[in-house]
PAZAPA-4460 file (N, C-alpha, C; in steps of 0.05 Angstrom, whole numbers, plus 32768, in hexadecimal, padded with zeros to 4 digits):
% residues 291
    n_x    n_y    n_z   ca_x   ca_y   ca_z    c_x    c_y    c_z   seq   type   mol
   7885   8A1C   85FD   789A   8A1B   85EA   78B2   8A0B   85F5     1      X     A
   78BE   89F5   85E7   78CA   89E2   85ED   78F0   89F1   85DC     2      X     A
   7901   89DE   85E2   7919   89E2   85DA   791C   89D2   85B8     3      X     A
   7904   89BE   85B8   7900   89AF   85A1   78F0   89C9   8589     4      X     A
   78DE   89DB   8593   78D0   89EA   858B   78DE   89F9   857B     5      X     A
   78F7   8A05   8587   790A   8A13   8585   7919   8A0B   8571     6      X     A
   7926   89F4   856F   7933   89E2   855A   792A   89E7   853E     7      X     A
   7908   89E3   8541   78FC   89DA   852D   78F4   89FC   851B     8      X     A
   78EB   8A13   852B   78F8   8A2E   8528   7910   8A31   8519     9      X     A
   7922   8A33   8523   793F   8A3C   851D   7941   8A2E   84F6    10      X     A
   793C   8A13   8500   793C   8A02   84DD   7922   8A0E   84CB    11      X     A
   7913   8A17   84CF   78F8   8A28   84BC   7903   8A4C   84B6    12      X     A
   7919   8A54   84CD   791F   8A6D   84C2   793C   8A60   84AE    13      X     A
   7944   8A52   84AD   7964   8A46   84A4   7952   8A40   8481    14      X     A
   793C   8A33   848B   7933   8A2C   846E   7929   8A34   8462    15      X     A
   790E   8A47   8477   78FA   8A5A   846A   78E4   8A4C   8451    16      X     A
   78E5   8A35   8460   78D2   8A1D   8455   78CA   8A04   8469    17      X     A
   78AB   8A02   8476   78B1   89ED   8482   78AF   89CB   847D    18      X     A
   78AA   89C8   8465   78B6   89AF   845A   78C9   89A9   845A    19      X     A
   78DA   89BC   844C   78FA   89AE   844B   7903   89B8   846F    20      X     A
   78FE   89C1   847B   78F9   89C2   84A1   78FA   89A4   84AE    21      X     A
   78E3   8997   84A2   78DC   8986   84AC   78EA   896E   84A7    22      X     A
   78F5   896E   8485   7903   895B   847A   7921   895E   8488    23      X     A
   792D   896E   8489   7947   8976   8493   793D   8969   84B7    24      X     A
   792D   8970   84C5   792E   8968   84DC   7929   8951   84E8    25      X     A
   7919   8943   84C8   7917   891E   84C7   78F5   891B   84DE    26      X     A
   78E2   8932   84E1   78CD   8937   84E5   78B4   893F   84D2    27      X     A
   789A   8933   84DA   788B   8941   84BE   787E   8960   84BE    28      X     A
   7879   8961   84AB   7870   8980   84A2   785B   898F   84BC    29      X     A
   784C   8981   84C6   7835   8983   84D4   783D   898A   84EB    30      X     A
   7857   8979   84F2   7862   8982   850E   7871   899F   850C    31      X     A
   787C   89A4   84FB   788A   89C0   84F3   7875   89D6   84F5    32      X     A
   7866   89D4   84EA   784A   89DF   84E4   7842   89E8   84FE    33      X     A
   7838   89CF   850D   7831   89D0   8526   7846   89D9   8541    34      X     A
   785B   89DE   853C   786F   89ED   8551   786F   8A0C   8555    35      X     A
   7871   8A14   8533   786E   8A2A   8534   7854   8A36   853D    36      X     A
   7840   8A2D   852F   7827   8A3B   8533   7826   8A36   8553    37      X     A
   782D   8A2D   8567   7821   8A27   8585   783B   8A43   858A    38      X     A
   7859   8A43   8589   7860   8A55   858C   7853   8A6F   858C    39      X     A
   7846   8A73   856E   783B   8A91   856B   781E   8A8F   857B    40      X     A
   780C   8A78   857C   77F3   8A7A   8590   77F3   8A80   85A6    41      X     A
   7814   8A72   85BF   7815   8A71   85CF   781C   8A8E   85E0    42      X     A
   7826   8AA2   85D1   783A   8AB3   85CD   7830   8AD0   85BE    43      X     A
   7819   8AC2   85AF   780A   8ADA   859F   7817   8AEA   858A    44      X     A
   7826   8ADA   8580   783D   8AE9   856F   7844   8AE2   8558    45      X     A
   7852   8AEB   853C   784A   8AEB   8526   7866   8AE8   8519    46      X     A
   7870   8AC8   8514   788C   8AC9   8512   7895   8AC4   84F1    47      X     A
   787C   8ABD   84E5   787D   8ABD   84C7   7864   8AD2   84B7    48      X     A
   7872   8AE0   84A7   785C   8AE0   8491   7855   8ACF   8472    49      X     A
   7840   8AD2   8471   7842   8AB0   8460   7835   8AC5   8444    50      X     A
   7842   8AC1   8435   783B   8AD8   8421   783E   8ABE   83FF    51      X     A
   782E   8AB3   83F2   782A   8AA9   83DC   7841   8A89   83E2    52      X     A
   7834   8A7F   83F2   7842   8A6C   8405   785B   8A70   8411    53      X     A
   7868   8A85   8412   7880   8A8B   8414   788B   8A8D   8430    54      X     A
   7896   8A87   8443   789C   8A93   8461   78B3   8AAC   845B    55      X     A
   78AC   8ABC   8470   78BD   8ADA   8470   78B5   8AE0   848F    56      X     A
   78D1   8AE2   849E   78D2   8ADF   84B6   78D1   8AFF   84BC    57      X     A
   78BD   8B04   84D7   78B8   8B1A   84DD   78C5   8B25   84F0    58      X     A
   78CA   8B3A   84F4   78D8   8B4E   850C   78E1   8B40   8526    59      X     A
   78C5   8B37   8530   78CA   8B23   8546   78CE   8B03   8548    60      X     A
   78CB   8AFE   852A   78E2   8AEA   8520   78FA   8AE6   8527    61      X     A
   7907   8B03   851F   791E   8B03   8517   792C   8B03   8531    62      X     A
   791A   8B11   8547   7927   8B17   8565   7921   8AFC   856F    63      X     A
   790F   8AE9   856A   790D   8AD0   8575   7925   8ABB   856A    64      X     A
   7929   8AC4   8555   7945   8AB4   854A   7962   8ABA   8557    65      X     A
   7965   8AD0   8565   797E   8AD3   856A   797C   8AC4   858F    66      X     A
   7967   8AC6   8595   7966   8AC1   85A9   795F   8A96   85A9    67      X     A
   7955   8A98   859E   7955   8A74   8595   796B   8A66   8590    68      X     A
   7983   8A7E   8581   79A1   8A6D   857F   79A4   8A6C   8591    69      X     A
   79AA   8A82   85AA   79BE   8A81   85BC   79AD   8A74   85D5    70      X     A
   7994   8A6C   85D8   798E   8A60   85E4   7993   8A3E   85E9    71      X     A
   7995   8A3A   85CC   799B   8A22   85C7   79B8   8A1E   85C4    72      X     A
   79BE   8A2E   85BA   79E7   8A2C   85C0   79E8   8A22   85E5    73      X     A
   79D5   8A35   85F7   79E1   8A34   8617   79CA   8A17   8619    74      X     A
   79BA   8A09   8610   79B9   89F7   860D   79C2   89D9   860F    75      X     A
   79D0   89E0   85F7   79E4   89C5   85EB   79FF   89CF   85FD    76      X     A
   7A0C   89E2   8605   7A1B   89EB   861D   7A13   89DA   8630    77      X     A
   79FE   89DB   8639   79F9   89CE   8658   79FA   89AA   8653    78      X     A
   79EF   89A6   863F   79F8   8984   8639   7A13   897A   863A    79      X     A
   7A1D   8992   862B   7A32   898A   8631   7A4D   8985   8643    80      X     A
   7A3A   8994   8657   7A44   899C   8670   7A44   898E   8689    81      X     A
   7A26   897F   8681   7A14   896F   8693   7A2C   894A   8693    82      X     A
   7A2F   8953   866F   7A43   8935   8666   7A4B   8931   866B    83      X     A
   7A62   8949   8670   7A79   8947   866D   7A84   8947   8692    84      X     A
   7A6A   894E   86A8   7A71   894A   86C2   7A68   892F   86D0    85      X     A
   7A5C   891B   86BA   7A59   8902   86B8   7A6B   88F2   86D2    86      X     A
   7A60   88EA   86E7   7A76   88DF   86F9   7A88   88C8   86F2    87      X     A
   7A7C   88B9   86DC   7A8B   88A8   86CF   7AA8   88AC   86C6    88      X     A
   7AAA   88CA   86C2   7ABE   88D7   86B4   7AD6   88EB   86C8    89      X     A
   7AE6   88E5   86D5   7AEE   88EF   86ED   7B05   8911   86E5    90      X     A
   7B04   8916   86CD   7B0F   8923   86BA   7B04   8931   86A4    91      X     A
   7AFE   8949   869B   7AF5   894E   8683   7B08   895E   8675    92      X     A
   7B1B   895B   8669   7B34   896A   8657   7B2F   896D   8641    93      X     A
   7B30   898C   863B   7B32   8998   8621   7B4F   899F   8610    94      X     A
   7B53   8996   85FA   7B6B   8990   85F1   7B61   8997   85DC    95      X     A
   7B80   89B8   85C9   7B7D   89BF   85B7   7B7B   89AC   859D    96      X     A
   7B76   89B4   8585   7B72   89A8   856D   7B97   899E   8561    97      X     A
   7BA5   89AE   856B   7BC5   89B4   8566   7BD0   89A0   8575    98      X     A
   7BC4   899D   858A   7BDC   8982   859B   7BD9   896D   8591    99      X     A
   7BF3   8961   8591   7BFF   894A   8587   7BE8   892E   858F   100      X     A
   7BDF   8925   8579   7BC7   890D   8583   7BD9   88F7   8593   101      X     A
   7BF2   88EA   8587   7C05   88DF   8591   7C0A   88E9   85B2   102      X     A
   7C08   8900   85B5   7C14   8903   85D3   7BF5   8903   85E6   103      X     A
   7BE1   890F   85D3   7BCF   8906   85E3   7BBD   88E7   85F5   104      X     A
   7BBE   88DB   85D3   7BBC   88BD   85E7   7BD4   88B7   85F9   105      X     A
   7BED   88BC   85F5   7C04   88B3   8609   7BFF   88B7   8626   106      X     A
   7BEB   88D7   8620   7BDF   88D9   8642   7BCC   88D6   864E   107      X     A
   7BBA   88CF   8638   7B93   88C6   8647   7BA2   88AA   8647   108      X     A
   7BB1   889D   8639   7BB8   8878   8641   7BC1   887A   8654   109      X     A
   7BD8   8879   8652   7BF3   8884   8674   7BE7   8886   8694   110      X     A
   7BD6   889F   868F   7BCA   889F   86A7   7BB0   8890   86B2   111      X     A
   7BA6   8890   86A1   7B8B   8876   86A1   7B8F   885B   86AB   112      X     A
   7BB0   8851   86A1   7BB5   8842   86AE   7BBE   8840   86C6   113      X     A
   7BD0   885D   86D1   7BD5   8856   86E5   7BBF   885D   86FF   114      X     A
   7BA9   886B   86F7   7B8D   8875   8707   7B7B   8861   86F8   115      X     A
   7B79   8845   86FE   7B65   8837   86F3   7B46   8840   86FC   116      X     A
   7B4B   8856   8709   7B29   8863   871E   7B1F   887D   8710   117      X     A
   7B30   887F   86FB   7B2D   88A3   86F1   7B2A   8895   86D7   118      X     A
   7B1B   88AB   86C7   7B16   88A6   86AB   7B17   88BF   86A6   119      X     A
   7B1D   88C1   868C   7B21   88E7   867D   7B13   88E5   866E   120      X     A
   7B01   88FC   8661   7AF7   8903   864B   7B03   8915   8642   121      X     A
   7AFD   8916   8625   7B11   8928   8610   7B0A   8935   8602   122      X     A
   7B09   894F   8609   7AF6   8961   85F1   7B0F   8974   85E0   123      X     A
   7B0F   8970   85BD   7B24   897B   85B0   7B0E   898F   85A4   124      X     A
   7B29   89AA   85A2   7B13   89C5   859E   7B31   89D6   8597   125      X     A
   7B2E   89EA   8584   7B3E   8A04   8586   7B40   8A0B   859B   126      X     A
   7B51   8A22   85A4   7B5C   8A2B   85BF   7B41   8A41   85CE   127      X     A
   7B42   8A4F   85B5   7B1C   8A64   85BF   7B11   8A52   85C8   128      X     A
   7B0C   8A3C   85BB   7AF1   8A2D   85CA   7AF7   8A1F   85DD   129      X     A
   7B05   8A16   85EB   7B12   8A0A   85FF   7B0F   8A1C   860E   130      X     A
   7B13   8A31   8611   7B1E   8A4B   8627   7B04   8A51   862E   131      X     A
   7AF2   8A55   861B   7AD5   8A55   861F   7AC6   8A3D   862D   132      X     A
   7ACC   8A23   8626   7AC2   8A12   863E   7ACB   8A05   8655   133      X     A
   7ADE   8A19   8655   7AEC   8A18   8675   7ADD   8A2B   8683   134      X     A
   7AE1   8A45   866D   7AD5   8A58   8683   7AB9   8A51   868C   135      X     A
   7AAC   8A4D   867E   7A86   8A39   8681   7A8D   8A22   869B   136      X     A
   7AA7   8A17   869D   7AA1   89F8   86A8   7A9D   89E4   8699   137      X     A
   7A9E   89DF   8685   7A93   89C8   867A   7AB0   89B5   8679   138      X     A
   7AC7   89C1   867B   7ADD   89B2   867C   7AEE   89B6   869A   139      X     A
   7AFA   89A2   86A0   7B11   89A7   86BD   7B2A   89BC   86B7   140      X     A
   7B37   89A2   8695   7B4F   89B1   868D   7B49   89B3   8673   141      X     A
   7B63   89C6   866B   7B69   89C4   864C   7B84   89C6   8645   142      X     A
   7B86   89B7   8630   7BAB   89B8   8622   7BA5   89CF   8608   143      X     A
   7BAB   89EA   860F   7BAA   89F6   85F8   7BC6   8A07   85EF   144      X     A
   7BCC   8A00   85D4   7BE1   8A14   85C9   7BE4   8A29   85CE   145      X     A
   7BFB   8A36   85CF   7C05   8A50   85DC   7BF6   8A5F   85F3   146      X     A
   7BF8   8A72   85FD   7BEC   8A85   860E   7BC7   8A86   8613   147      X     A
   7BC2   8A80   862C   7B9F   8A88   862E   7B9F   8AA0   8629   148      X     A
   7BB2   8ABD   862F   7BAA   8AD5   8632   7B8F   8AD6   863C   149      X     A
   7B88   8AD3   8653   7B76   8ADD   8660   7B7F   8AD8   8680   150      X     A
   7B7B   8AEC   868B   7B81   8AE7   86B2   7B6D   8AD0   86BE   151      X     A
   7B5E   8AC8   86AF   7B4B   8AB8   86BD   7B49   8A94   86C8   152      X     A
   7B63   8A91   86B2   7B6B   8A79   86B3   7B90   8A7D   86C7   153      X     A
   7B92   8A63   86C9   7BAD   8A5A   86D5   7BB7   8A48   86C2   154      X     A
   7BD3   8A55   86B2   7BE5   8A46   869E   7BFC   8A35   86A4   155      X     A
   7BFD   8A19   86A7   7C15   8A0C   86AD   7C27   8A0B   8695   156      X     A
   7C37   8A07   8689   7C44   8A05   8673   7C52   89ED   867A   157      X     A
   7C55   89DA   8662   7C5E   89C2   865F   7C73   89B8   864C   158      X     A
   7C67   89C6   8633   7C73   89B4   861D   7C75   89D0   8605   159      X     A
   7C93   89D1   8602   7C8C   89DE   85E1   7C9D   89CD   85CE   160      X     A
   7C87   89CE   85B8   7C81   89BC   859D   7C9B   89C8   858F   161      X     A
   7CAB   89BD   857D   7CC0   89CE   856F   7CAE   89D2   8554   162      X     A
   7CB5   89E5   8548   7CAF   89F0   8527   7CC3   89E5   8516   163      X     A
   7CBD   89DB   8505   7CDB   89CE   84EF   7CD3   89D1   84D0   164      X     A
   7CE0   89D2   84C6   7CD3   89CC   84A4   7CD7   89B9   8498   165      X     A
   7CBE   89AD   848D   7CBA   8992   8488   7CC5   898E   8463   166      X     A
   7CC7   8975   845C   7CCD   897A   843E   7CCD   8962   8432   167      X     A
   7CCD   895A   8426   7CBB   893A   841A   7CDD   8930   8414   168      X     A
   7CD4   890B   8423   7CF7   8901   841F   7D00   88FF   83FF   169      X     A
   7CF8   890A   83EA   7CFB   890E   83D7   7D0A   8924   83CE   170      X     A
   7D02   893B   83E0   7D0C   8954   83D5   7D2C   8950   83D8   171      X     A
   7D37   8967   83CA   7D53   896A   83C7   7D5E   897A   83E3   172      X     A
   7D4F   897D   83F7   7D51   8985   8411   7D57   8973   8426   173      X     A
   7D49   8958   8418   7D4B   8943   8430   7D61   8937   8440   174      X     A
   7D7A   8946   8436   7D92   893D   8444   7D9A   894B   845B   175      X     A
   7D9C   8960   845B   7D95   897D   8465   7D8D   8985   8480   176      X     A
   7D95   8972   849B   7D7E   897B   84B7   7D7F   898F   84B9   177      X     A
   7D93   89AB   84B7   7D8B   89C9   84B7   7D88   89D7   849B   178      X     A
   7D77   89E6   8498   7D7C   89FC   8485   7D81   8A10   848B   179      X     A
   7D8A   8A1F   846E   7D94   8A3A   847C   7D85   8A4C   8461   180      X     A
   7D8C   8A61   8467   7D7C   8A7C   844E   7D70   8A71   8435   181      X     A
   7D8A   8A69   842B   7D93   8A66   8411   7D7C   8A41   8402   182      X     A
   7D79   8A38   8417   7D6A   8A21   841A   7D49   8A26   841B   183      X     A
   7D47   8A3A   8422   7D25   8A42   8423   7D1D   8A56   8409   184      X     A
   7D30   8A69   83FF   7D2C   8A76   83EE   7D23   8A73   83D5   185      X     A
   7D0A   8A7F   83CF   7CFA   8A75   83B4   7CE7   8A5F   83B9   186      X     A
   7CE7   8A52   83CF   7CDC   8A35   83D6   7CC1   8A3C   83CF   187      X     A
   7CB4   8A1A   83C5   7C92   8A27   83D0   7C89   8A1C   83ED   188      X     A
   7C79   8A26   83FF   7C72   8A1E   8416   7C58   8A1C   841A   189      X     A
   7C4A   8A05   8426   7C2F   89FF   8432   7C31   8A07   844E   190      X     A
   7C24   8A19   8452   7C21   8A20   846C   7C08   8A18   847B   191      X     A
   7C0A   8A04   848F   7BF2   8A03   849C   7BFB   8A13   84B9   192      X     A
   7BE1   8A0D   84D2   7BE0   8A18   84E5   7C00   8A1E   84FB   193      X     A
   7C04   8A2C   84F8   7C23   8A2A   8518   7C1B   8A3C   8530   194      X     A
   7BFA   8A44   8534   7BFC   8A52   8543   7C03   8A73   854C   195      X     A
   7BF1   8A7B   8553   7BFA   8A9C   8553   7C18   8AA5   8555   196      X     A
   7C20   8AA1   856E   7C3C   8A9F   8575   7C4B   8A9B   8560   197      X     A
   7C48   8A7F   8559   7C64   8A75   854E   7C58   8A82   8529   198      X     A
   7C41   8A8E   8526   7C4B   8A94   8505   7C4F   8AB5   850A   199      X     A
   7C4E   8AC5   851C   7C59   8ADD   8521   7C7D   8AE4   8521   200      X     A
   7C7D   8AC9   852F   7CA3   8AB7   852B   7CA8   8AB7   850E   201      X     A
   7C97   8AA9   8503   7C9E   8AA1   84EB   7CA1   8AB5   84D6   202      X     A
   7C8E   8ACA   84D7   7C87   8ADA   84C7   7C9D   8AF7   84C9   203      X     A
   7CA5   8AFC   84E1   7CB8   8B0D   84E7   7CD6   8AFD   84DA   204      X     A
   7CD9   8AE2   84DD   7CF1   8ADD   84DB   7CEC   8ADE   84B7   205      X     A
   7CDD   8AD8   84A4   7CD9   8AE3   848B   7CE4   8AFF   8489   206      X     A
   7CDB   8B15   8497   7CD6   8B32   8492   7CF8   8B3A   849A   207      X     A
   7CFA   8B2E   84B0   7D21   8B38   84B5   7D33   8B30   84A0   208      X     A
   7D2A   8B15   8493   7D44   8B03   8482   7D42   8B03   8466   209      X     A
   7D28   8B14   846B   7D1D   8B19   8448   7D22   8B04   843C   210      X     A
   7D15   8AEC   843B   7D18   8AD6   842A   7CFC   8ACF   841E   211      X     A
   7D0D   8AD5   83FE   7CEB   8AD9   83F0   7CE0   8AAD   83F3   212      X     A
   7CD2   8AAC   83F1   7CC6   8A9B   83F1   7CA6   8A9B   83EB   213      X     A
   7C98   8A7F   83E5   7C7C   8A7F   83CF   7C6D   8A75   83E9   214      X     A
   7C58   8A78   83F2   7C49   8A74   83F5   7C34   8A67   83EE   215      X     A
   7C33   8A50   83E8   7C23   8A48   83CB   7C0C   8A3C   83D9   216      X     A
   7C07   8A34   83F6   7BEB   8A1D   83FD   7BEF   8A28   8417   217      X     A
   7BD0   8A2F   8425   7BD3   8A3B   8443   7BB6   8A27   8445   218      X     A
   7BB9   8A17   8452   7BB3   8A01   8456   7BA3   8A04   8479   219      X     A
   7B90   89FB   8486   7B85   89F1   84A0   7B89   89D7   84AC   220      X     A
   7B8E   89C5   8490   7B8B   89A5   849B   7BA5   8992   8496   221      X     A
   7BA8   8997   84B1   7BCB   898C   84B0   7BD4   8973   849C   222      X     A
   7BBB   895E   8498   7BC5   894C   8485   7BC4   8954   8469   223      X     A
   7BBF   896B   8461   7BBD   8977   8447   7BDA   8985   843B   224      X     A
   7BE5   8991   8456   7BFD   8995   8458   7C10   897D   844E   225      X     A
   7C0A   896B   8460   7C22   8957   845B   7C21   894E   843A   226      X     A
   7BFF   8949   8434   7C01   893D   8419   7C11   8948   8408   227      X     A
   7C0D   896B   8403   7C18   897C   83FA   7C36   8974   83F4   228      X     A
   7C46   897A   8414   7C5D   8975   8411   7C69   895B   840A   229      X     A
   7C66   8945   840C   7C64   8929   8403   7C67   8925   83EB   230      X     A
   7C54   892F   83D8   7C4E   892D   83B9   7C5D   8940   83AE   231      X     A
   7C67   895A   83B5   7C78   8968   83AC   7C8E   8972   83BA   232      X     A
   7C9B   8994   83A3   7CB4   899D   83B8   7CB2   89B1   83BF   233      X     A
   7C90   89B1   83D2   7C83   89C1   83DD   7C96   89BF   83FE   234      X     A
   7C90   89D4   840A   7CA0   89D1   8428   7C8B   89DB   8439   235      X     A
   7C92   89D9   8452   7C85   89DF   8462   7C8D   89E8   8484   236      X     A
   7C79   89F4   8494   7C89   89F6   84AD   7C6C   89E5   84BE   237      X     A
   7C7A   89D3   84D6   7C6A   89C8   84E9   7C70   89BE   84FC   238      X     A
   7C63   89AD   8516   7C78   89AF   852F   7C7E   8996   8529   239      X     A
   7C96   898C   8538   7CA5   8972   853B   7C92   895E   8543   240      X     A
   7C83   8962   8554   7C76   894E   8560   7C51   894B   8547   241      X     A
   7C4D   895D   8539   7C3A   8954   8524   7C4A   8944   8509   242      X     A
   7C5D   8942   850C   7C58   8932   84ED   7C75   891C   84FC   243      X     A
   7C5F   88F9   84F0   7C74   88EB   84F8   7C6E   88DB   84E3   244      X     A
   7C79   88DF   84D7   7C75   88CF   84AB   7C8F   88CB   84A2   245      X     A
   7C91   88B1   8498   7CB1   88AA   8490   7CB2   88B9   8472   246      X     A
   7C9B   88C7   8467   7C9F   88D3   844B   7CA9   88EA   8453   247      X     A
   7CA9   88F8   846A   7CA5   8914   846B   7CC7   8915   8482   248      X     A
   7CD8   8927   8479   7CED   892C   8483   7CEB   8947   8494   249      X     A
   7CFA   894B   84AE   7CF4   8969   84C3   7D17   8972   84BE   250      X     A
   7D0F   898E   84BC   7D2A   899D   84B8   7D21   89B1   84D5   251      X     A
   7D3E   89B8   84D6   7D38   89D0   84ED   7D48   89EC   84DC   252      X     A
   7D41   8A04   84DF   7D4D   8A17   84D5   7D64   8A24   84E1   253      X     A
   7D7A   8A2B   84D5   7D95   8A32   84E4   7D8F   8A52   84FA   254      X     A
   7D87   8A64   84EC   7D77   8A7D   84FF   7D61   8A7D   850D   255      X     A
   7D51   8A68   850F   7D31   8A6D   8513   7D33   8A53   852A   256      X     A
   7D26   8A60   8543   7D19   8A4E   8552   7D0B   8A5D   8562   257      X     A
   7CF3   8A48   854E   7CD4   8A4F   855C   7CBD   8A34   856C   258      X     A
   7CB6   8A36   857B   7CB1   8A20   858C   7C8C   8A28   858C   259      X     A
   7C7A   8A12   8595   7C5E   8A12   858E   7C5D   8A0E   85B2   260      X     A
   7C5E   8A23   85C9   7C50   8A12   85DC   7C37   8A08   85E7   261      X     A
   7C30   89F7   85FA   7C1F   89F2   8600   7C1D   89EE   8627   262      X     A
   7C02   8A05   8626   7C00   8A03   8646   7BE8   89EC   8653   263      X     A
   7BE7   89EB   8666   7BCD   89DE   8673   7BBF   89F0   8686   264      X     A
   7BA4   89F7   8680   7B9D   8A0A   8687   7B7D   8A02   8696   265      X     A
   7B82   8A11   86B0   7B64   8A10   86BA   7B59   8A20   86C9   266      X     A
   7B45   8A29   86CD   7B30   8A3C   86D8   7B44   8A45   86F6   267      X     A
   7B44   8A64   86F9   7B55   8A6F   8711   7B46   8A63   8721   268      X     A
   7B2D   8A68   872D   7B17   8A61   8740   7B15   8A4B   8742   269      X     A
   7B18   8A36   8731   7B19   8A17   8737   7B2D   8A12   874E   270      X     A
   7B1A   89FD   875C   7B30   89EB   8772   7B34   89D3   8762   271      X     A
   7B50   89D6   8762   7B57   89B7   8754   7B56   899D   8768   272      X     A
   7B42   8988   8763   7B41   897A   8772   7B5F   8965   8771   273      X     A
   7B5C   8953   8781   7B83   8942   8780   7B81   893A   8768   274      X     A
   7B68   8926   8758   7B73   8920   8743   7B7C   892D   872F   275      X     A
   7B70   8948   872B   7B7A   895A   8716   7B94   8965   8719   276      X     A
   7B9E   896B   8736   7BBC   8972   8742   7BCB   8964   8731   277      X     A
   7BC0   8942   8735   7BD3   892D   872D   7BDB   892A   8713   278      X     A
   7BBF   8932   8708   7BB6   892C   86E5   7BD4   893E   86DA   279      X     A
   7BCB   895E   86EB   7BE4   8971   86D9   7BFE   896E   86E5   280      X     A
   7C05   8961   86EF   7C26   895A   86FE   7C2E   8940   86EB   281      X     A
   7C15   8933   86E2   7C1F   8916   86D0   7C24   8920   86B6   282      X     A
   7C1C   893B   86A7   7C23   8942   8695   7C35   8953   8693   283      X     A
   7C44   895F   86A8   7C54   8971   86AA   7C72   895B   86AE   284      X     A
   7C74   8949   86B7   7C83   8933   86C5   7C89   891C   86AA   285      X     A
   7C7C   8924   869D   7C77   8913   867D   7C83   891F   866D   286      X     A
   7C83   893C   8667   7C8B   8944   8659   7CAA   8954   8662   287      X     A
   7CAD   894E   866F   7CCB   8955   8680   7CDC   894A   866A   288      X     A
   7CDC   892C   8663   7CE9   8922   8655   7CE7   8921   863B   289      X     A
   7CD3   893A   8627   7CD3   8933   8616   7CE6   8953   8607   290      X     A
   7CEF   8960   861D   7CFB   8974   8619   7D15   8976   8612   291      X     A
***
């Protein structure tokens, strides 16, 4: 039983047909056919019942399926592990979905140039998943938003992002660099992501100042946000350093300051070799000035 075997498994229980198995896997019927049946010959075991052509996955099916995902999950883990320790690549950095793309190239360019011997790879991921392929190894570092909360890593802190509310240079707000109560009240607001932290900020500073306001779009994809706010006199909250659009105007709020930070974080047990010392002192030394 191969890891290909397995593949071809997992897509016959997903379809519970092995034609469209085979078509989905861009292989023919015969080979589908033929994976499984050597599985159950090899193995003596009975992973379909085939009832008026029908497949209906059996008991030890079902236990072979849970074990087929996560085999193949620690799988495609190790490729990417294997990749990503590529000697070509003297760096493997995991960087949240939330950091500023702008500040990111500023620092895979920056330093690239000045280590013409080091190359970085770049793997972008939510903060769970990052923290997860540090802890595996598959990465050196990671730039992730707010707090690892876990003892297992080592947190440098670098940079916090400001929170502002954004508002289309149209609105009747656009003059306005602070607001105050009376300026948010009744508003409608697109809310996309700000982070645990900063919408616990946000959400308490609602609940103290009682300021009714609409909620009208809770949004994941930051450019959905902007459209939103852009086309209408929708508002919004987001960090300074994500939106840099001459349509879109940043207010700061007269009571509220809430900040998005971001640490650099890496495995306690890791020895940081010099380049990585260097790597996190060039981003700590970078962002000195952006404070």
């Amino acid at each position: 039983m191969t890891i290909r075997d397995l593949e071809i498994f997992i897509e016959v229980c997903k379809t519970k047909n092995m034609s469209k198995a085979a078509e989905n896997l861009k292989i023919s019927q015969p080979t589908v056919s033929h994976a499984i049946s050597q599985i159950e010959t090899e193995y003596n075991v009975k992973l379909f019942d085939r009832i008026s052509k029908k497949l209906y996955i059996t008991d030890v099916g079902l236990r072979l399926l849970d074990n087929a995902n996560n085999i193949l999950e620690q799988f495609q883990n190790t490729v990417i592990f294997l990749q990503g320790s590529s000697t070509g690549h003297s760096i493997t950095l995991g960087v949240s979905s939330y950091f500023s793309s702008k500040f990111l190239l500023e620092i895979i360019n920056e330093y690239e140039k000045l280590h013409d011997d080091i190359k970085i790879r770049v793997y972008v991921d939510v903060r769970e998943e990052l923290l997860k392929q540090l802890d595996a190894g598959m990465i050196n570092l990671a730039i992730i938003d707010g707090d690892a909360d876990t003892d297992k890593v080592v947190s440098v802190p670098f940079y916090k992002d400001e929170i502002l509310i954004i508002s289309s240079k149209y609105s009747d707000l656009k003059d306005k660099p602070v607001l105050d109560h009376d300026d948010l009240k009744d508003r409608k607001f697109a809310l996309g992501y700000l982070g645990e932290q900063s919408m616990k900020a946000f959400h308490s500073y609602l609940r103290e100042t009682n300021i009714p306001i609409d909620i009208k779009y809770i949004c994941k994809n930051k450019d959905m946000v902007i459209n939103i706010v852009k086309s209408s006199d929708v508002l919004s909250f987001g960090t300074k350093s994500s939106f840099n659009d001459e349509d879109v105007i940043l207010h700061k709020i007269s009571d509220l300051d809430v900040t998005r930070p971001y640490n650099i974080v890496y495995h306690k047990e890791t020895y940081l070799k010099k380049n990585l010392k260097d790597f996190v002192q060039f981003i700590k030394n970078k962002f000195k000035e952006k404070h």
